[in-house]
N, C-alpha and C positions, 0 to 999 in steps of 0.2 A: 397443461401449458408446457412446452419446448422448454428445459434449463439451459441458457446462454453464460449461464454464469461460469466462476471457478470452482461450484459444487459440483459440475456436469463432468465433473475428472473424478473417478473412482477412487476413495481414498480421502478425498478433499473434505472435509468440514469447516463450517463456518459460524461464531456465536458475537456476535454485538452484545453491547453493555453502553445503555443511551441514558445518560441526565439530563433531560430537558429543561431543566432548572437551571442548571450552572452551568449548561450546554458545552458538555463535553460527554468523552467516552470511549470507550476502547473497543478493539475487534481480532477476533484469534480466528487465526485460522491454520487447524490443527491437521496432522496427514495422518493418518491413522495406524500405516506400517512406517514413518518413517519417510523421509524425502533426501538425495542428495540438493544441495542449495549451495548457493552461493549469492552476493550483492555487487551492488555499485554503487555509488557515494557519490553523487556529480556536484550537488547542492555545497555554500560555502559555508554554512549554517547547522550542521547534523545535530539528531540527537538519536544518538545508535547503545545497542547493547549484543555481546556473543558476536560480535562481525569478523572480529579477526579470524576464528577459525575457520571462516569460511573459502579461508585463500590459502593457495600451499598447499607442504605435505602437511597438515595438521592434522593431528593423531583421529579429530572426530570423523565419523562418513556420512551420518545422516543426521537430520536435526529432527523434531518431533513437532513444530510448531512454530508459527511466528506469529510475535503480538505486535499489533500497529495502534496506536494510541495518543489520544489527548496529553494535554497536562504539561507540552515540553518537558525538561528534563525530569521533572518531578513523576511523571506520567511513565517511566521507563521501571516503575515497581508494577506496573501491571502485569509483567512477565512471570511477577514470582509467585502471583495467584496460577499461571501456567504450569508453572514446575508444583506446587502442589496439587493442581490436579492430578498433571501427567505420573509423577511420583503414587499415585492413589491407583493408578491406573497400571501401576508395575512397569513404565517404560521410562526408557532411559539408557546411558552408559552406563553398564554394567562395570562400577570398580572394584570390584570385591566386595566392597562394603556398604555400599548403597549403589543404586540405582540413579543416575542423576540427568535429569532431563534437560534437553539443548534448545533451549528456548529465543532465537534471534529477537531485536525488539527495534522499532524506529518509533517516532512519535514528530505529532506533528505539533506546531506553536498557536492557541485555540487562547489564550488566558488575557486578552484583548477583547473576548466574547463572552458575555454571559460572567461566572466568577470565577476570577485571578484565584481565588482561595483552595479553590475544589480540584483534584485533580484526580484521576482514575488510580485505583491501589490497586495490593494486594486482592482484596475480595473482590472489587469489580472485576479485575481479570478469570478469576477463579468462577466469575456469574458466567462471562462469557465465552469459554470454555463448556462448563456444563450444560450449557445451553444451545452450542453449537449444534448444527446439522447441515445436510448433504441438501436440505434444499435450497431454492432459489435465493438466492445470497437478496436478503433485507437491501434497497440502494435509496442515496440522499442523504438526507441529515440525521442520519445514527454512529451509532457505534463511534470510533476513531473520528468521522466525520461530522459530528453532531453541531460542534463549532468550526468547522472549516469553512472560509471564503476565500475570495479573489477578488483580482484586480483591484491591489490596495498600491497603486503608484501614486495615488491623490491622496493616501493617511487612510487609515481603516475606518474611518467615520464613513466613506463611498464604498466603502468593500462591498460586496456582491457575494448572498451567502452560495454556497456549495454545500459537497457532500461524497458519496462513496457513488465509483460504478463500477460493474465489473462486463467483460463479454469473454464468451469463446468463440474458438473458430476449431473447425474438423477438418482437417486433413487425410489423406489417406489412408486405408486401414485398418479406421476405429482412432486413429492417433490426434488428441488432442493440445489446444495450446490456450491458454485463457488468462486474465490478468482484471485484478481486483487492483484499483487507483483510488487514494483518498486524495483529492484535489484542493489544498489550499495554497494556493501558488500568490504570490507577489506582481504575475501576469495575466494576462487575457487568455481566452479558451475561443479557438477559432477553429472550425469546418476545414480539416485537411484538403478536403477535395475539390472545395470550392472558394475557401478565403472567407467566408464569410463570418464576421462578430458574432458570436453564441453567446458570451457573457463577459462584462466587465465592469470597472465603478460605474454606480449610476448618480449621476448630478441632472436633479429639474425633470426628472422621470426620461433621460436618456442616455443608455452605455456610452460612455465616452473610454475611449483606447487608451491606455497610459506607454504603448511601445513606442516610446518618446525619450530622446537621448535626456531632452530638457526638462524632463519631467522628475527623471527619478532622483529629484532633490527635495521633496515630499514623501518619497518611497515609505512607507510604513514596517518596522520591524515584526518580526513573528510571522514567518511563512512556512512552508517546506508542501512538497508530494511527493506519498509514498506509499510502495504497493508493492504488489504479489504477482509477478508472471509464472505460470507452470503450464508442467506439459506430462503428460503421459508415458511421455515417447524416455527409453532410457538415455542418459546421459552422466558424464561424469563431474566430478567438481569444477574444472576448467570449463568446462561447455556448461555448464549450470550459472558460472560467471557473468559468460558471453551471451547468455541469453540476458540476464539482467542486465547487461551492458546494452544492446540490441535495442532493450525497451526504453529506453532514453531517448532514443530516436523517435519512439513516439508521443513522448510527451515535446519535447522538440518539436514535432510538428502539427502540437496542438495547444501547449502552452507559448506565451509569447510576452516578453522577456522569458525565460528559464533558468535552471543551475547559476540565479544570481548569487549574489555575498551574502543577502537575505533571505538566502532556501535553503531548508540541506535535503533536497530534494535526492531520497534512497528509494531504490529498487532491488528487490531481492527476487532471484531466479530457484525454481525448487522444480525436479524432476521425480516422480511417484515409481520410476522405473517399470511400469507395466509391459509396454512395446518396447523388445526388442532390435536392434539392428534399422533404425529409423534415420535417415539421413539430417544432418545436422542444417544443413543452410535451408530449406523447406520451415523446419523450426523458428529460427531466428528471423526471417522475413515476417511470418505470423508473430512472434512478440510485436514487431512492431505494431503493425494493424491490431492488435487485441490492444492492446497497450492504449493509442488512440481511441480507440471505440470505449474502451471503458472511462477513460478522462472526457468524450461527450457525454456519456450515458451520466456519468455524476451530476454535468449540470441539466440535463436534460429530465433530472426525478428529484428538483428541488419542488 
């Protein structure tokens, strides 16, 4: 079977850590030499960790891993199951005295689903690391996305579950671009191409649309989507930015409400540096369309 995922980029691995129980869980997805990266923050709601050095001259160049995860804030200790692994594995910023691993982290708001109580640590992240690999990235309700839903503008009682997608797209040359989306948005998920409702609250067994100005006075708290666009193709910190910038556009024109007061809807951009001398706008057009594709694919593998 054809990898469309973000494991189909050389370098790329990927380990889910699913509680079906307290339906949550977390998802690493680890670069193996290293990635330049960068984010975008559009959402008014974040729950982020390592993001500032991603901007600027800040002294770091590569980061070794980014953990997306349940648990809201609490769920942001998943990362340091990362850094023990990675730390095990001798990679890191070398400071002289330790080796310390750059681990970025977003997390999405799940504790509305399943138990408030539970949230992904230490160990779970340290499961899904060890467990990562280069194949077909697991999609639906795992990992990070275990407890994710949508279209909760009527109270999350109508939420509509979700889950994780990811797709690639090939470009020239061997140069890839691909994007890993955990979808639990506060909006609707709608067919770019066509308009058409793919998923939203369901009331009396039918999707009903909440992109209603008069609606969102039910809005329900605890949203966010957040994911992983990479490419192959080299880039540097600034264009690793713009490429996460870029894929907003595709949730944008898949998600509906977006980047409200109740998302903190993060995108982070990570380039494996393989392909040389690859032109930048080619790239950035493909986030969007990955971008898109993989926020269908999430609800289309519930």
């Amino acid at each position: 079977m054809t990898n469309n995922t973000i494991t189909a980029i050389k370098g790329i691995r990927v380990g889910h850590y699913t509680d079906s129980s307290a339906m949550t869980g977390c998802t690493a997805v680890l670069f193996d030499d290293g990635a330049v990266a960068g984010v975008d923050v559009r959402g008014s709601a974040p729950g982020t960790r390592e993001t500032d050095l991603l901007h600027g001259c800040n002294a770091v160049k590569k980061i070794n891993c980014i953990m997306l995860s349940g648990g809201s804030a609490f769920g942001l200790d998943a990362a340091s199951g990362a850094m023990e692994y990675l730390e095990k594995q001798g990679k890191g910023v070398d400071t002289g005295y330790a080796k310390v691993p750059i681990v970025p982290s977003a997390v999405i708001y799940d504790l509305g689903v399943g138990s408030a109580s539970v949230r992904p640590n230490k160990e779970n992240g340290l499961f899904a690391c060890e467990n990562a690999s280069s194949d077909i990235v697991a999609k639906g309700a795992v990992g990070a996305a275990t407890g994710a839903t949508l279209g909760k503008g009527f109270g999350q009682e109508f939420a509509y579950k979700s889950g994780i997608g990811s797709a690639c797209i090939e470009l020239k040359g061997g140069v890839k671009v691909a994007a890993l989306i955990i979808v639990n948005a506060l909006g609707d998920v709608y067919d770019p191409d066509n308009g058409k409702l793919l998923a939203a609250a369901k009331i009396n067994g039918n999707f009903m649309p909440c992109f209603d100005p008069q609606l969102m006075e039910k809005a329900a708290f605890g949203n966010t989507t957040i994911g992983v666009v990479a490419t192959n193709a080299e880039l540097n910190r600034e264009e690793a930015n713009k490429l996460a910038s870029m894929a907003h556009d595709g949730l944008a024109m898949t998600i509906k409400p977006v980047h409200t007061m109740l998302d903190g809807d993060t995108v982070f951009g990570a380039s494996t540096c393989e392909i040389k001398g690859y032109p930048l706008m080619p790239l950035l057009v493909a986030a969007v369309k990955a971008t898109s594709m993989a926020v269908i694919d999430a609800v289309k593998n519930i």
